[in-house]
C-alpha positions in Angstrom: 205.5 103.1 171.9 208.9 102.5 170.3 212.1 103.0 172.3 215.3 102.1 171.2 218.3 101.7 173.9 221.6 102.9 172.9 225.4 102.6 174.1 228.5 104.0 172.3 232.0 102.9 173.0 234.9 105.5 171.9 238.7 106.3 171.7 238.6 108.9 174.4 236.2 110.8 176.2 236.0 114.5 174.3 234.6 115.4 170.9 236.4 118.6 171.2 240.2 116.5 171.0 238.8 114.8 167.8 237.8 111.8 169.4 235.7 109.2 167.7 233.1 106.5 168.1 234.3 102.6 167.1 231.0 100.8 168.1 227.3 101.5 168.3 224.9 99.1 170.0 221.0 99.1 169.7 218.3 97.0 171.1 214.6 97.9 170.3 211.5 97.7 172.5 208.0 98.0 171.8 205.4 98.5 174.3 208.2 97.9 176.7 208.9 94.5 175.0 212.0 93.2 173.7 211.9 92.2 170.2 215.2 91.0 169.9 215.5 93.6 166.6 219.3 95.3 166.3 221.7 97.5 165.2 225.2 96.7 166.1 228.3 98.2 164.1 231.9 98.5 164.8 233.8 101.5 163.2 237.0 102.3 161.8 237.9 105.5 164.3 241.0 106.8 161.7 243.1 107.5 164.9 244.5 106.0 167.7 242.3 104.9 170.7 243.3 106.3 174.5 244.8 103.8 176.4 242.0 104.9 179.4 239.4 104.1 176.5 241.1 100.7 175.7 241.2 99.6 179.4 237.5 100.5 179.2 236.1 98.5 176.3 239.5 96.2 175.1 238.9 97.2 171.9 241.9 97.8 169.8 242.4 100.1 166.4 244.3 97.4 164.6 241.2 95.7 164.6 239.0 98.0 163.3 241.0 98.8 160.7 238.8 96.6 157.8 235.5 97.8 159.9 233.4 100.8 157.9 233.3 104.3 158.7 230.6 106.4 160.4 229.4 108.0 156.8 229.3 104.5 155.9 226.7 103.4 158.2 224.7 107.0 159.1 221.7 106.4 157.2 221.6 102.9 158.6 221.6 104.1 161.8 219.2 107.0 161.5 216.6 104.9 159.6 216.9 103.0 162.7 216.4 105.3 165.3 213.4 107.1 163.1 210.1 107.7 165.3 211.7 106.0 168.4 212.4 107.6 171.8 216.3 107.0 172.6 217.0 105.4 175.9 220.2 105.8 176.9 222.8 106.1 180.2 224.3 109.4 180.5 222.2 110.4 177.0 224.7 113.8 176.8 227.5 111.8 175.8 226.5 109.4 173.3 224.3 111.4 171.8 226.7 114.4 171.6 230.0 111.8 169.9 226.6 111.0 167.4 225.9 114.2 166.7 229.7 115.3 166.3 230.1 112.1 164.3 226.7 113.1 161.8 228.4 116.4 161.3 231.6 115.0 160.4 229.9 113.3 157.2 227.9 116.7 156.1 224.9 115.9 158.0 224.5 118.1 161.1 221.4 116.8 162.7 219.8 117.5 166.2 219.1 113.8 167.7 216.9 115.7 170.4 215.5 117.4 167.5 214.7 114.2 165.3 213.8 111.9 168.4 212.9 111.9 172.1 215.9 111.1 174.2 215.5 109.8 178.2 218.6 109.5 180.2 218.6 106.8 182.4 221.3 108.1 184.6 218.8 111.3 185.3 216.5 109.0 186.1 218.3 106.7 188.4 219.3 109.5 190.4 216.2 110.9 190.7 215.2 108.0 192.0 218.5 106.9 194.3 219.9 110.1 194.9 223.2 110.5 196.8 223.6 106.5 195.7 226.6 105.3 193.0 224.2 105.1 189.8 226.4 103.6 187.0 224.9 100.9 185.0 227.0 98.0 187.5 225.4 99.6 190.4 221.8 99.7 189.1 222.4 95.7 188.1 223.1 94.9 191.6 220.0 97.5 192.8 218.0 95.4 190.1 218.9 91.9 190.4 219.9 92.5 186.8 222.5 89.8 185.3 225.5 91.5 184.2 227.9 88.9 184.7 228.9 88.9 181.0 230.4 92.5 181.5 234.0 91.8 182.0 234.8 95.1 179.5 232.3 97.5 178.4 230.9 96.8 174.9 228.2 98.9 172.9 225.5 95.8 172.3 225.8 94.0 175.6 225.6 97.8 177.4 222.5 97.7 175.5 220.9 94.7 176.6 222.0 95.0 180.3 220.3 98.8 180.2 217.0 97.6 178.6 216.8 95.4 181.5 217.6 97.8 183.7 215.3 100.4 182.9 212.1 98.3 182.8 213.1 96.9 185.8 213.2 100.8 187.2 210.1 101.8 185.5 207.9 99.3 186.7 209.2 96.0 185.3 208.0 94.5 181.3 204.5 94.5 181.1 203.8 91.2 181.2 201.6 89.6 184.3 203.0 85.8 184.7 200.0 84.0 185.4 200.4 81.1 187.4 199.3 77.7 186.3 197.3 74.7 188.6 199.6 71.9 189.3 198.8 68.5 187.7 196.1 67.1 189.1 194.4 70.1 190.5 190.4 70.7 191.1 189.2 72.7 187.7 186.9 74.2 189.9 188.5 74.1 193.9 185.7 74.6 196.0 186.0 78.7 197.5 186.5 79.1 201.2 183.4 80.8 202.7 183.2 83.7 204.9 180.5 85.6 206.8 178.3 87.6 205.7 179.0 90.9 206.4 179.6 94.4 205.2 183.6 94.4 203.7 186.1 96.9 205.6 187.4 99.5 203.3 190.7 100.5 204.4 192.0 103.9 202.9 195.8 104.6 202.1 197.5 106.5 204.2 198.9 110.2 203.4 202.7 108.5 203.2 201.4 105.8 201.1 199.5 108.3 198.3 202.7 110.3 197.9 204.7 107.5 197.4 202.3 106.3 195.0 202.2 109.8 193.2 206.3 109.9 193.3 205.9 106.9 190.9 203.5 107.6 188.7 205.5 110.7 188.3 208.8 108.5 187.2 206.4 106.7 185.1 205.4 109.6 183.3 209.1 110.7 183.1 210.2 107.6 181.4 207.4 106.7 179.2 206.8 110.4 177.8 203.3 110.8 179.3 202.5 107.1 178.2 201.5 106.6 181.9 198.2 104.2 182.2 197.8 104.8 185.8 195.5 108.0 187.1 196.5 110.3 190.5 195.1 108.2 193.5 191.7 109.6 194.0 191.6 111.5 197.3 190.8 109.6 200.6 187.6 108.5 202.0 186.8 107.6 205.4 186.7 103.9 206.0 
């Protein structure tokens, strides 16, 4: 599966006051992998930027002036983005200033239509709810390094949300296996037991629900790519 995370920095915060995107950052995954594959632009806005927005991301219009824009660099993108689910925090707005922005050039295109989008946000509060669920907040929850992040910035957003959502969907799917010291046995001898019939011990009712609420995430986020049945129902040990 091919997922591509997304962030947008912008002069302001509404489409509907004309307000425009001045970077896009993109980080693909496949099969939950990092390929270290990007697309990363800045943008000539052709207005001024908000001085809320500029607090935000540092990023000033004077120098984006030389920088292309958004027509420029629309194919680009959606040749990108083709056949990949979108991951991104707080989907409605960056996909809404993309959307605005594609319809600016003549090309008025549905991202939901063209591509799957998941909102991590939606996610995270499913998950945490009633908890402060911004992307600082889920680094802390996730032992996520964000220490880069002074201001906000389209391609670093990226990277710190890829993290971020594997680690909240299960973690990369990778196993680490560990390795025998120098030195060690090839074969260590086994420690022996008695013979015996083994003790099956069943999961509790708590513990299968919990295990369903996750599988249920894991559904959510992968789009049904979920390798994991229902637990099967309980047996007497």
């Amino acid at each position: 599966m091919r997922q591509i995370v997304l962030d947008t920095e912008t002069t302001g915060l509404e489409t509907a006051l004309g307000h425009r995107i001045i970077e896009i950052g993109c980080v693909e995954l496949l099969n939950r992998r990092v390929t270290g594959r990007t697309f990363h632009r800045y943008l000539n806005p052709e207005r001024d930027i908000d001085e809320s927005a500029l607090a935000v991301h540092g990023i000033s219009r004077a120098s984006l002036v030389d920088q292309p824009l958004f027509g420029d660099i629309a194919s680009e993108l959606l040749d990108f983005i083709e056949t990949a689910e979108i991951v991104a925090h707080n989907a409605a707005f960056d996909v809404g200033f993309l959307e605005y922005e594609l319809a600016r050039c003549g090309r008025p295109e549905k991202l939901a239509e063209r591509c799957h989008v998941l909102d991590t946000l939606a996610l995270a509060r499913e998950l945490h709810p009633g908890q402060r669920n911004n992307l600082d907040a889920l680094c802390r929850r996730y032992n996520v390094d964000n220490s880069g992040r002074e201001v906000h910035g389209a391609l670093l957003d990226a990277r710190i949300l890829a993290d971020v959502y594997l680690a909240m969907t299960g973690g990369q799917a990778a196993l680490a296996l560990s390795r025998e010291p120098p030195g060690a046995a090839a074969h260590p001898e086994r420690p022996r037991r008695a013979a015996g019939p083994l003790k099956v011990l069943s999961a509790s009712e708590q513990e299968r629900e919990a295990h369903a609420q996750v599988l249920r995430v894991i559904r959510q986020a992968s789009g049904g790519h979920c390798l994991w049945e229902d637990p099967p129902p309980p047996r007497d040990a």
